[in-house]
C-alpha positions as CSV (number, residue, x, y, z in Angstrom):
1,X,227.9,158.1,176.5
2,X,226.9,155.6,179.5
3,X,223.6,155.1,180.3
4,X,221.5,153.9,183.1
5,X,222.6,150.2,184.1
6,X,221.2,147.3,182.0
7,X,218.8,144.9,184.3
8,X,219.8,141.3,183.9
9,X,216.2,140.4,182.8
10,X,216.5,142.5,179.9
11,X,218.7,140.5,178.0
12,X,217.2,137.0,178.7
13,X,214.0,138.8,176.8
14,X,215.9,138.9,174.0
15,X,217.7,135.7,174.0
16,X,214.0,134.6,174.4
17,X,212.7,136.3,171.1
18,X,216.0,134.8,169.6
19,X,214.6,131.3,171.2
20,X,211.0,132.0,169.9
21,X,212.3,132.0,166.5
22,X,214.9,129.4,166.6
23,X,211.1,127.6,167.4
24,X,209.5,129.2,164.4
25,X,212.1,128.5,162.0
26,X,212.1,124.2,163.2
27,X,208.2,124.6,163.2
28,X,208.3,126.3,159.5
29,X,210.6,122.9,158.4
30,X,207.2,120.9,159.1
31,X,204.5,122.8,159.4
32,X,204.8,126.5,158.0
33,X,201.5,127.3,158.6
34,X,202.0,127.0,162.5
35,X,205.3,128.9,162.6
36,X,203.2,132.1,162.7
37,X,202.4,131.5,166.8
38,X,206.4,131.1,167.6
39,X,206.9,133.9,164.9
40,X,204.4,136.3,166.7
41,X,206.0,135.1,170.5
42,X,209.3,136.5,169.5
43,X,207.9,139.5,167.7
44,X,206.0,140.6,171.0
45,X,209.2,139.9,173.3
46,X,211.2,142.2,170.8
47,X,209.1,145.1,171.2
48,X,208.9,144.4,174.6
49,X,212.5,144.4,175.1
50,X,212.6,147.5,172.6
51,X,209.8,149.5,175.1
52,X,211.5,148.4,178.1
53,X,214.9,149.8,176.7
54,X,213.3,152.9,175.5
55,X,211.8,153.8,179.0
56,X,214.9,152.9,180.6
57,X,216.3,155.8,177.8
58,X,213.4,158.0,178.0
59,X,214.2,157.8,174.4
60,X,214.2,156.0,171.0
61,X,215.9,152.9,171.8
62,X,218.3,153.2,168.4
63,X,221.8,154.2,169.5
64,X,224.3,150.8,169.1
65,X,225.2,148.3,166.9
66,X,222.5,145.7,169.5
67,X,219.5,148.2,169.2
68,X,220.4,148.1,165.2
69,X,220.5,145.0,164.6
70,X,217.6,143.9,166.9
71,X,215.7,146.8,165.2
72,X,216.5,144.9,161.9
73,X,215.3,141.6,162.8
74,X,211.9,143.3,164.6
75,X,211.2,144.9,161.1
76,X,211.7,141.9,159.1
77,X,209.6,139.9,161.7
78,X,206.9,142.8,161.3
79,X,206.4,142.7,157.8
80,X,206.6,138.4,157.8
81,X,203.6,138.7,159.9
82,X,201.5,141.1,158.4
83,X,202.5,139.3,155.2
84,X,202.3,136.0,156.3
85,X,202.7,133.1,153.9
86,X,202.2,129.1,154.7
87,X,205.3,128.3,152.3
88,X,208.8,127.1,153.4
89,X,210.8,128.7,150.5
90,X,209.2,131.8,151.6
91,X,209.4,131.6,155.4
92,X,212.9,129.9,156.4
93,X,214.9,132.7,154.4
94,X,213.4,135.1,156.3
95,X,213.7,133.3,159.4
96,X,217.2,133.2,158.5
97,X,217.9,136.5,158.0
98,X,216.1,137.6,161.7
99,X,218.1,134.8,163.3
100,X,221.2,136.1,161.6
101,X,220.6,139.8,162.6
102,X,219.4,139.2,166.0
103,X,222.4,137.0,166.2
104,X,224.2,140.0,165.7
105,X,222.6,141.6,168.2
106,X,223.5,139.5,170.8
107,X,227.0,139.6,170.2
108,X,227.4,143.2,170.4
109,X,227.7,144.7,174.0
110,X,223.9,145.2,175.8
111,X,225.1,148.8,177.5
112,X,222.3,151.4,177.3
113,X,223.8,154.4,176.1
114,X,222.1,157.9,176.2
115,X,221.8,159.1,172.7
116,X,224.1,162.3,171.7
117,X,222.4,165.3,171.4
118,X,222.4,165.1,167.7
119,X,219.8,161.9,167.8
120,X,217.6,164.6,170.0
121,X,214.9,165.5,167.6
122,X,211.5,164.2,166.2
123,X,213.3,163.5,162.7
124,X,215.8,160.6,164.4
125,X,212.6,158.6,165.5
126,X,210.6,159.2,162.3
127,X,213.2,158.1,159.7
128,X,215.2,155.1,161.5
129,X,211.7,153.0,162.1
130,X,210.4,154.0,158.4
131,X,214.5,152.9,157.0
132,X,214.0,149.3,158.9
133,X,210.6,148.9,157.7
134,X,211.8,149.3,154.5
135,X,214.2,147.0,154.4
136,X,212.1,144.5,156.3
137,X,209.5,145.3,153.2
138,X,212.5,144.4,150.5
139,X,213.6,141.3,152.8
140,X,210.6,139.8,152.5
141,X,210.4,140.4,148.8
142,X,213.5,138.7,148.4
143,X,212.3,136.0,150.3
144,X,209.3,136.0,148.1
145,X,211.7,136.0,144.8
146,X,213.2,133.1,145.8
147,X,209.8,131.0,146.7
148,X,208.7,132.1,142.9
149,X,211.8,130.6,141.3
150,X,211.0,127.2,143.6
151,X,207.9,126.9,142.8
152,X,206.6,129.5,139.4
153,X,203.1,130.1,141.6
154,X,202.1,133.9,140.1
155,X,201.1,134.6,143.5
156,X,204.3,135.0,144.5
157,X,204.7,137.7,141.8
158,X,201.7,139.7,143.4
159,X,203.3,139.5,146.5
160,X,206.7,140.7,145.2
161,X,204.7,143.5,143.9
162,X,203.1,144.7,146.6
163,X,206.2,144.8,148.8
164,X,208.8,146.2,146.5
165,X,206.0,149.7,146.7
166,X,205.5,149.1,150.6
167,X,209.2,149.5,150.9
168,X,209.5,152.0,148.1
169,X,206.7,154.3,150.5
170,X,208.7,153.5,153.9
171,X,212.0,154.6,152.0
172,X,210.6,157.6,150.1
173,X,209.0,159.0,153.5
174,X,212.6,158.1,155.4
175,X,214.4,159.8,153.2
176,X,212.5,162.6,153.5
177,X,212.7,162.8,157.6
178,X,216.1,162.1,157.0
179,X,216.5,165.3,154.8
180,X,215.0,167.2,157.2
181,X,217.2,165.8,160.1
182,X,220.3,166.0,157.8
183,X,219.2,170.1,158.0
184,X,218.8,169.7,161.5
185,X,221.7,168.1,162.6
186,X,224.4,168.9,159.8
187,X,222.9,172.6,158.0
188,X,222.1,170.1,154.7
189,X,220.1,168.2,152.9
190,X,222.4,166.1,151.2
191,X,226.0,164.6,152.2
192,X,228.1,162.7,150.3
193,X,228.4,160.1,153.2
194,X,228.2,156.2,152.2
195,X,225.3,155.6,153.5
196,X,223.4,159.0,151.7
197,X,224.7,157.4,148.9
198,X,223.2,153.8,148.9
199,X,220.0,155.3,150.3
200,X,219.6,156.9,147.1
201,X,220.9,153.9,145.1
202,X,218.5,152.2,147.0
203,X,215.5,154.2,146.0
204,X,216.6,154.4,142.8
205,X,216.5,150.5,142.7
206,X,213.0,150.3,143.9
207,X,211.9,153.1,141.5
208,X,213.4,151.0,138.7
209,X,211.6,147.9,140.0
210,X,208.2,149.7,139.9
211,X,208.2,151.1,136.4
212,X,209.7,147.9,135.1
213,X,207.1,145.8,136.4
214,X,204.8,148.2,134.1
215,X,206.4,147.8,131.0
216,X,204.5,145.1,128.5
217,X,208.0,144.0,127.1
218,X,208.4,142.5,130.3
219,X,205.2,140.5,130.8
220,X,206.1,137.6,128.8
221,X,209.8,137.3,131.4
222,X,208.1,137.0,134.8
223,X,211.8,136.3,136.2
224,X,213.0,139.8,135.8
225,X,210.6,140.7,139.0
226,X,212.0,138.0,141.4
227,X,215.4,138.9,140.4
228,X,215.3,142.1,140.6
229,X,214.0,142.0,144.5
230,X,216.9,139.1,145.1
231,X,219.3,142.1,143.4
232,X,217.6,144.5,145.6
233,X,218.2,142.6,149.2
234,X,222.5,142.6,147.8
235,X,222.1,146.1,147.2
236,X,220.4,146.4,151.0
237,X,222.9,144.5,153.1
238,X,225.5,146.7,151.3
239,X,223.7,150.1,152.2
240,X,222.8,148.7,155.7
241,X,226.0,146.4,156.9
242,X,228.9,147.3,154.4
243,X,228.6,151.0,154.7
244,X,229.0,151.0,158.4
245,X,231.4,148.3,158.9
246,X,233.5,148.6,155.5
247,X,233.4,151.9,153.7
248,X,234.8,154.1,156.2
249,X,233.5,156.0,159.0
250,X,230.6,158.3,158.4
251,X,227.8,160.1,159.9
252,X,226.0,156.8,159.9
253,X,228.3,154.3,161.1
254,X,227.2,152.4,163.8
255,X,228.6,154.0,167.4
């Protein structure tokens, strides 16, 4: 459905976020201990451009393929910053993946678009944010795998740790809200849409990560843990891009 007109100046705010981390990612090449500035530039222009979008709305501004993908690459950017890390294996993956996703973004069409009446409810803006959180959470574990198999620094393991059960919290409580929507919306709980599906796969994946880490077999293989969070960023582009684009059309493709 066609919403209210898109101003000009709302796109060049993204294109600059795009731009401010473009400058982050060059910056991280040298000096990755600076590329937090550009990093933080193009975080605030995203939720600038995400507020401005959501006024022009009056609503959650989450109802295209653009919004999604910007959304992802604002999550990712989030969680980079509030776990922040001086290290270039660590930083330019992740880097990567926002320029990738708000790449995306940018190629899809800018229309606002009112949101159906079946986004209306407190459960649509309660579960999408908590989802990309999560996935930011797992991007930058990923990211964190792969700086622990450059470099074997334990911290990295800590790190892994800790965000593996930030995004296992973000994806328990979405799943949750989007139970309750699923009521809501479609009169259940549970569908046997692609997207339901991977969720759970996707919990399920985290869960395993967090009781494996626990188990004293494992101590002695500090591998499994970065691996497991590399496995775990497959098994997320397949429950975020694949179901929408290649396994048919469900309740969650993108519109």
């Amino acid at each position: 459905m066609t919403g209210p007109a898109t101003p000009p100046a709302l796109l060049l705010l993204l294109q600059a976020a795009a731009a401010a981390y473009a400058v982050a990612f060059l910056v991280a090449l040298r000096r990755p201990r600076l590329a937090r500035w550009p990093l933080l530039a193009g975080v605030a222009l995203q939720l600038g451009w995400s507020l401005w979008r959501g006024l022009l709305l009056r609503f959650f501004p989450l109802t295209g393929k653009a919004e999604s993908f910007a959304a992802a690459a604002l999550a990712t950017g989030l969680v980079a910053l509030v776990a922040f890390r001086a290290s270039r294996a660590y930083l330019l993956p992740l880097l990567l993946v926002m320029g990738a996703a708000l790449a995306a973004a940018l190629a899809f069409p800018q229309a606002l678009r009112w949101p159906p009446p079946i986004m209306r409810t407190l459960w649509y803006p309660t579960h999408v944010p908590l989802s990309f959180l999560a996935y930011g959470a797992w991007t930058a574990a990923a990211a964190a795998g792969l700086a622990w198999f450059t470099d074997r620094e334990p911290g990295w393991l800590a790190l892994i740790d800790r965000l593996a059960l930030w995004g296992f919290v973000l994806w328990s409580l979405s799943m949750i809200c989007g139970g309750v929507w699923g009521v809501v919306a479609w009169g259940a709980w549970f569908l046997w849409d692609p997207k339901v599906v991977w969720s759970v796969i996707l919990w399920f994946n985290a869960a395993t990560f967090l009781h494996l880490r626990l188990t004293p077999s494992l101590q002695q293989r500090p591998w499994v843990r970065p691996a497991l969070a590399l496995a775990g960023f497959a098994l997320l582009l397949v429950a975020y891009v694949g179901t929408s684009f290649f396994f048919g059309k469900g309740s969650h493709a993108f519109g």
